[in-house]
C-alpha positions as CSV (number, residue, x, y, z in Angstrom):
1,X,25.0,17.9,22.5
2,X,27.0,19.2,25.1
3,X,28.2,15.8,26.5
4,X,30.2,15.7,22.9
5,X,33.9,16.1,23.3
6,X,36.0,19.3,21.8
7,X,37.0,16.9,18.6
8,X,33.4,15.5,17.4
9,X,33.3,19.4,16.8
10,X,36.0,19.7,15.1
11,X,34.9,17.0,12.7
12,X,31.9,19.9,11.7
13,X,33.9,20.9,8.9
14,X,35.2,17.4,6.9
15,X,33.3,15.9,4.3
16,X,33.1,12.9,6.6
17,X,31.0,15.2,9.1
18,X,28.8,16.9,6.1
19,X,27.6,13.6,5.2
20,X,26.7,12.0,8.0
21,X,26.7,14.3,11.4
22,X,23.7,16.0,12.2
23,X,23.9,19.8,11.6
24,X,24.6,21.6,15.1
25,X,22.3,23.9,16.6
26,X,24.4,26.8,18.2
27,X,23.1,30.2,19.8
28,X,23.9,33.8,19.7
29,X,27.2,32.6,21.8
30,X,28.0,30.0,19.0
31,X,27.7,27.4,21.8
32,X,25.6,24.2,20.9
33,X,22.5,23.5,21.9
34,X,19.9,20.8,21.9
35,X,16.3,21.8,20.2
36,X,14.3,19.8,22.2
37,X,15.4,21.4,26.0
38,X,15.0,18.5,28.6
39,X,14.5,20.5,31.3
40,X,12.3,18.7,33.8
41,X,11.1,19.0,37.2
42,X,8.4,16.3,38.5
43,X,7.6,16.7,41.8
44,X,5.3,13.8,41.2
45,X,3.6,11.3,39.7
46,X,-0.3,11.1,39.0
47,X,-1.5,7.5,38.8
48,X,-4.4,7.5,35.6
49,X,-7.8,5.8,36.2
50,X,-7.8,5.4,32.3
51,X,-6.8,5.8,28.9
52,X,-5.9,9.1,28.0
53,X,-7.7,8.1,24.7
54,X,-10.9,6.4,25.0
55,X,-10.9,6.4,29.2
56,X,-11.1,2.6,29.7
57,X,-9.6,1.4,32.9
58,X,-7.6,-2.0,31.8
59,X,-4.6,-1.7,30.6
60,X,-1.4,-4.0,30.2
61,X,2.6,-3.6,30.6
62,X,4.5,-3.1,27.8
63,X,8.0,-1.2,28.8
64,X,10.0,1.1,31.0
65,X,11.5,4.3,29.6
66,X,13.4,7.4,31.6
67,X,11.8,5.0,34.6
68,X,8.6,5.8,33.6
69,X,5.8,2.7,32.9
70,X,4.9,2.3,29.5
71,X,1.2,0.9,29.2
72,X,-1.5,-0.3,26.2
73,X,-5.3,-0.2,26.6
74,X,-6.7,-3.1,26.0
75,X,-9.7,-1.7,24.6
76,X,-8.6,0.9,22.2
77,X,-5.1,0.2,22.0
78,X,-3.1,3.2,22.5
79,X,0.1,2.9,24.0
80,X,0.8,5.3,27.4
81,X,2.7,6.4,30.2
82,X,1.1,5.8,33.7
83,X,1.6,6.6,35.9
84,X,3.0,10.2,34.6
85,X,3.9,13.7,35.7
86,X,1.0,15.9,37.0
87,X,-0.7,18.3,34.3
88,X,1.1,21.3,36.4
89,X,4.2,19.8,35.8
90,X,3.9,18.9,31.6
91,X,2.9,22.6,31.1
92,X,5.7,23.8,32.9
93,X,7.9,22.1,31.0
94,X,6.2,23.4,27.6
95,X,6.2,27.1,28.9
96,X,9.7,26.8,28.6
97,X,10.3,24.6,26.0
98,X,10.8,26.6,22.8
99,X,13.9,29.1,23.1
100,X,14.3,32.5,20.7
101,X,17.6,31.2,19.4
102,X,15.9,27.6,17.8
103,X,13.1,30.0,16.2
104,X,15.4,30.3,12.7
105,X,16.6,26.6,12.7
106,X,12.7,25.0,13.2
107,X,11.7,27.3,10.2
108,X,14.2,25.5,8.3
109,X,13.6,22.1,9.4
110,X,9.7,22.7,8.6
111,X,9.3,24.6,5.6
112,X,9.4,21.8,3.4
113,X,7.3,19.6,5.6
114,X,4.6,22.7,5.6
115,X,4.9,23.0,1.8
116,X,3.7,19.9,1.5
117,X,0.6,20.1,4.4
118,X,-0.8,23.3,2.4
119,X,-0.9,21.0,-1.2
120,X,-2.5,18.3,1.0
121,X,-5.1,20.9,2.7
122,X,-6.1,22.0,-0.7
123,X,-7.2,18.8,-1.6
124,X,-9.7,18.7,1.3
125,X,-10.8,22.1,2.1
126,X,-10.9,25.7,0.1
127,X,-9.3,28.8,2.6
128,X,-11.6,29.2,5.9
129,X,-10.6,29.7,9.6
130,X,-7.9,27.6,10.8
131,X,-6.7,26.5,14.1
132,X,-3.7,24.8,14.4
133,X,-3.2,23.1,17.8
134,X,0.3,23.4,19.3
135,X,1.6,25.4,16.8
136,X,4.8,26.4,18.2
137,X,6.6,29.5,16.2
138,X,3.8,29.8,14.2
139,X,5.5,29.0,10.5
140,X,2.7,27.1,9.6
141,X,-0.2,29.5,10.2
142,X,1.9,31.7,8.5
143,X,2.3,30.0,5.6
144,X,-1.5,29.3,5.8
145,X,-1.9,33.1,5.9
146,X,-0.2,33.5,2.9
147,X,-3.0,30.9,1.4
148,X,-5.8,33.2,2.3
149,X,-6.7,31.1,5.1
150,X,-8.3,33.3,8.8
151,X,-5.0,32.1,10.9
152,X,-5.6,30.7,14.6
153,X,-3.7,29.2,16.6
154,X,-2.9,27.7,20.1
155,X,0.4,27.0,22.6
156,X,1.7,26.4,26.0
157,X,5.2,27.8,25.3
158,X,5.3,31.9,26.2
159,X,8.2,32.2,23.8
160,X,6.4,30.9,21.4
161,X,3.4,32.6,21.0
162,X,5.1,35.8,21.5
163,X,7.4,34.8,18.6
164,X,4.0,34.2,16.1
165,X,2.3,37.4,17.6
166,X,5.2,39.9,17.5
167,X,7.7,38.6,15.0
168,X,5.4,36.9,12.4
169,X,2.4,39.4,13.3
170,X,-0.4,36.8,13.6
171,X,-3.3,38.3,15.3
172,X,-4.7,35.0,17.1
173,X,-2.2,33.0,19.0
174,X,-3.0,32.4,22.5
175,X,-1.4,30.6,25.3
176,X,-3.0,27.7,26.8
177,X,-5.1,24.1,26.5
178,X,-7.2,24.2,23.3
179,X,-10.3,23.0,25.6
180,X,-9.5,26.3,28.0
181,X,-9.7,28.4,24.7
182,X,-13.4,28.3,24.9
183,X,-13.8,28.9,20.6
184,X,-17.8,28.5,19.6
185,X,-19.3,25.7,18.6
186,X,-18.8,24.9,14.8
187,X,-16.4,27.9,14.5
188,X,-13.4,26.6,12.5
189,X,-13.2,25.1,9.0
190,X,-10.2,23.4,9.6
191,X,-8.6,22.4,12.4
192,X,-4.8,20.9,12.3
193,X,-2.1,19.2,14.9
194,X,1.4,18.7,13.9
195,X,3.7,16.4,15.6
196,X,1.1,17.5,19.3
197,X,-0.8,14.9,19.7
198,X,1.4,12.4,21.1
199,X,2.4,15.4,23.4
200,X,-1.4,16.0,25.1
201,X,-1.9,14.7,28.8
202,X,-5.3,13.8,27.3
203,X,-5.4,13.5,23.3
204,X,-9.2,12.5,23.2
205,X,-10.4,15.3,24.7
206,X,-8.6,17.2,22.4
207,X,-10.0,15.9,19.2
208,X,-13.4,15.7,21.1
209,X,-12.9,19.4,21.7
210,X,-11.8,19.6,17.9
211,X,-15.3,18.2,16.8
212,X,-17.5,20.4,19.3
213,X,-15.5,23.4,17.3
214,X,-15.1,22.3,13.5
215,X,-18.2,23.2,11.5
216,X,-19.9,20.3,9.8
217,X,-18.1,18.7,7.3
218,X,-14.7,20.7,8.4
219,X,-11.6,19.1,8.4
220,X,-9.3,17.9,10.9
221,X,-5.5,16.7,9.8
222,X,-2.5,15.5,12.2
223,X,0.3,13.9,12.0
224,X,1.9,11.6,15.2
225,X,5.1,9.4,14.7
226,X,3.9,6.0,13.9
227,X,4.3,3.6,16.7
228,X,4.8,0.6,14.8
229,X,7.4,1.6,13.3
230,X,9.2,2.7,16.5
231,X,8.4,-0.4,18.8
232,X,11.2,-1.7,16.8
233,X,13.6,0.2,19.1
234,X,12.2,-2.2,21.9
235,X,13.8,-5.1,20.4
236,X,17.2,-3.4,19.5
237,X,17.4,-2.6,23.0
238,X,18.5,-6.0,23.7
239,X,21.3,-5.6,21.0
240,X,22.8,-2.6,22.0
241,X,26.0,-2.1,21.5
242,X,28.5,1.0,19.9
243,X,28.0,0.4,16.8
244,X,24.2,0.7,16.9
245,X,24.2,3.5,19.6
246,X,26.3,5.7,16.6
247,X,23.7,4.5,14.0
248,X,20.5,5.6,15.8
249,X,22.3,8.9,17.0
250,X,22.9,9.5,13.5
251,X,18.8,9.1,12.8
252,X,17.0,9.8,16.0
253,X,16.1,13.7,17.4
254,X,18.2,15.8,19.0
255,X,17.6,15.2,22.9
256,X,21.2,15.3,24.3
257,X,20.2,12.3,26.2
258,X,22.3,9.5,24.4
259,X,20.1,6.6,27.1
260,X,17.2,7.9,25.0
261,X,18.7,6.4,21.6
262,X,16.0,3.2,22.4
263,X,13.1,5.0,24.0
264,X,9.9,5.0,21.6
265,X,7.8,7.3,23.8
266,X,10.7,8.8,25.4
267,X,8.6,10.0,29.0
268,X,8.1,12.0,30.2
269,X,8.3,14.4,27.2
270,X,6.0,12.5,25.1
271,X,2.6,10.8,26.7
272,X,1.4,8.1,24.2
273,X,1.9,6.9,20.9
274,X,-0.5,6.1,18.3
275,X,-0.9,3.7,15.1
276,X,-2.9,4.7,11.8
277,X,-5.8,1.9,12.9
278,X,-6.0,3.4,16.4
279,X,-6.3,7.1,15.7
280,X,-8.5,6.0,13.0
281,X,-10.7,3.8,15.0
282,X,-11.3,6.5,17.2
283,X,-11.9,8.9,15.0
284,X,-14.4,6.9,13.2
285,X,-16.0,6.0,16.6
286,X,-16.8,9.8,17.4
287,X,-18.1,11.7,14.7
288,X,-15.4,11.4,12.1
289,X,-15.0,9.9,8.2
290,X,-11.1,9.0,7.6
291,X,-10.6,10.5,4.1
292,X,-6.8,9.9,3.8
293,X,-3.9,8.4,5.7
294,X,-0.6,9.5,4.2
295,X,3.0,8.3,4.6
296,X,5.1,10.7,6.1
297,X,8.7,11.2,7.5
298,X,10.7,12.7,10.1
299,X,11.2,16.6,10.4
300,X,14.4,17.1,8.4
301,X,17.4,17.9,10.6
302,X,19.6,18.7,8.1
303,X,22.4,15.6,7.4
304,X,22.7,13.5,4.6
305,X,22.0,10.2,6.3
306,X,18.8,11.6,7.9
307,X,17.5,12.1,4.8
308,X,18.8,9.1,2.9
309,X,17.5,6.8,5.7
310,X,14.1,8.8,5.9
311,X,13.2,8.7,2.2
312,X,14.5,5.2,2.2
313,X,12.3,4.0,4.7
314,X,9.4,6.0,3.7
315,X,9.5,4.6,0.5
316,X,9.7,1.1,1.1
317,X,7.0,1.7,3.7
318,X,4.4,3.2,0.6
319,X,5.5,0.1,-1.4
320,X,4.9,-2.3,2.1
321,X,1.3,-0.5,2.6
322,X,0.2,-1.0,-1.2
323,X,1.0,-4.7,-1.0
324,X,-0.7,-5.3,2.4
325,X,-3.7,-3.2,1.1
326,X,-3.1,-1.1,3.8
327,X,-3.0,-3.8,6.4
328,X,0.3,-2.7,7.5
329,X,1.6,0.6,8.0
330,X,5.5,0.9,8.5
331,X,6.2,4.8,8.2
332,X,8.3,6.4,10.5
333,X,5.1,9.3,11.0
334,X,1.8,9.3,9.4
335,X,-0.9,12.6,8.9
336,X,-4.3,11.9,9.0
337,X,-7.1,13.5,7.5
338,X,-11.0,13.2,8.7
339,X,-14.3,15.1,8.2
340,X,-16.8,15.8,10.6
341,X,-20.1,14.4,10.1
């Protein structure tokens, strides 16, 4: 946001701008700020033998983003980054990803969104012990807490954890890789990811380590933007132009980096990208029932044509799945719900 001149601020206060300008993040200083910080540092690149899903070697070109390779498997089809920034290097940029100053903004931005996962969860599972991978601030868990449910929970950001431990009071919050955690086998009644998975250097050990740690018949829910909706952005790239830079600025998250407006996977932030078929494929292929795909949105960022264009689009996508029988799946995210066998 800072690469915004003096008067797009001074727009903040016109109808104009309280329609259709995202709201501002600002800190204690009443400066803006961006809350996704972009501060990286690769000192290199690691070169993958294979999928960071289901570890197959062949892979084809699809794109280039932030100059990184974009790749698909052939075999499972999840789409990639690889080569990529070493594992040293992605959880140096989570530890400090998450500032103090965003904590009040994200709670606002999730709340409803974390409303809604609690109606889902009761649908699937009665109050147990819950981990919830990547969780951040820790809103969620506390929410959950408030449900009765044993709260757990797991991050690579300092801040954050601290935040959920010392501010919210949850009792188990560590710091680190879920598959370093070393939890018991069958330990956990219900295990969920929000807007993580797309984030892991290696999502299938992740849920694999999920499984080895839900109790039969326990429940593991995420939720991943939807990669076909977002490949889109490929084939705008080759329109671009003013007028659609301001439309997807209005729309897309707030990176302050305006050559990110076309990026689907945006590297080296984000490692992969998933559809509903391939995290359910996956799922189903190691020890997993799908019992529900829902239709989901983007985190609210608080301007009117956000939200118009996200309940828009997630509409018509519902309507687009019901007609396709669920052949085609056009949200702009998607949660998924599976039991273990």
């Amino acid at each position: 946001m800072a690469c915004f001149n003096v008067s797009y601020f001074c727009l903040q206060e016109t109808l104009l701008s309280r329609l259709f300008v995202r709201k501002i993040s600002r800190g204690p200083d009443g400066k803006p700020f961006d809350l996704e910080q972009r501060k990286w540092s690769c000192d290199g690149r690691v070169e993958l033998e294979g999928c960071i899903l289901c570890g197959e070697s062949e892979a084809d070109f699809q794109a280039e983003e932030n100059g990184f390779p974009i790749v698909r498997c052939k075999s499972c089809g999840l789409v990639y980054v690889n080569p990529r920034p070493s594992e040293k290097d992605v959880e140096a940029f989570y530890g400090q990803y998450l500032r103090p100053e965003v904590s009040g903004r994200w709670d606002e931005i999730t709340r409803a969104l974390f409303k809604r996962d609690a109606i889902r969860i009761g649908k699937f599972a009665w109050p147990g012990r819950l981990l919830d991978i990547g969780c951040g601030f820790g809103f969620f868990l506390n929410a959950m807490r408030e449900q009765g449910w044993d709260t757990y929970g797991s991050d690579l950001s300092e801040v954050a954890v601290e935040y959920a431990t010392s501010r919210l009071g949850l009792g188990n919050v560590f710091r680190g890789q879920v598959e370093e955690l070393h939890f018991k086998d069958s330990f956990f009644d219900l295990i969920t990811c929000w807007f993580a998975m797309d984030l892991m250097p290696h999502p299938g050990r992740v849920i694999l380590e999920a499984k080895r740690i839900l109790k039969g018949g326990g429940i593991l829910a995420m939720r991943v933007p939807n990669f076909d909706f977002f490949k889109i952005l490929w084939t705008l790239r080759r329109m671009d132009c003013s007028i659609l830079r301001f439309f997807l600025s209005l729309i897309r998250k707030e990176t302050g980096n305006k050559n990110a407006l076309f990026n689907v996977i945006d590297p080296p932030v984000h490692s992969c990208a998933f559809t509903s078929r391939v995290l359910s494929d996956f799922l189903e292929k190691n020890g997993f029932r799908v019992l529900h795909v829902f239709n989901d949105g983007m985190v609210r960022r608080g301007n009117f044509f956000n939200r118009i264009f996200d309940g828009g689009i997630t509409y018509t996508a519902e309507v687009f799945k019901l007609l396709t029988r669920g052949k085609k799946d056009l949200s702009i995210s998607f949660s998924i719900y599976a039991k273990k066998l």
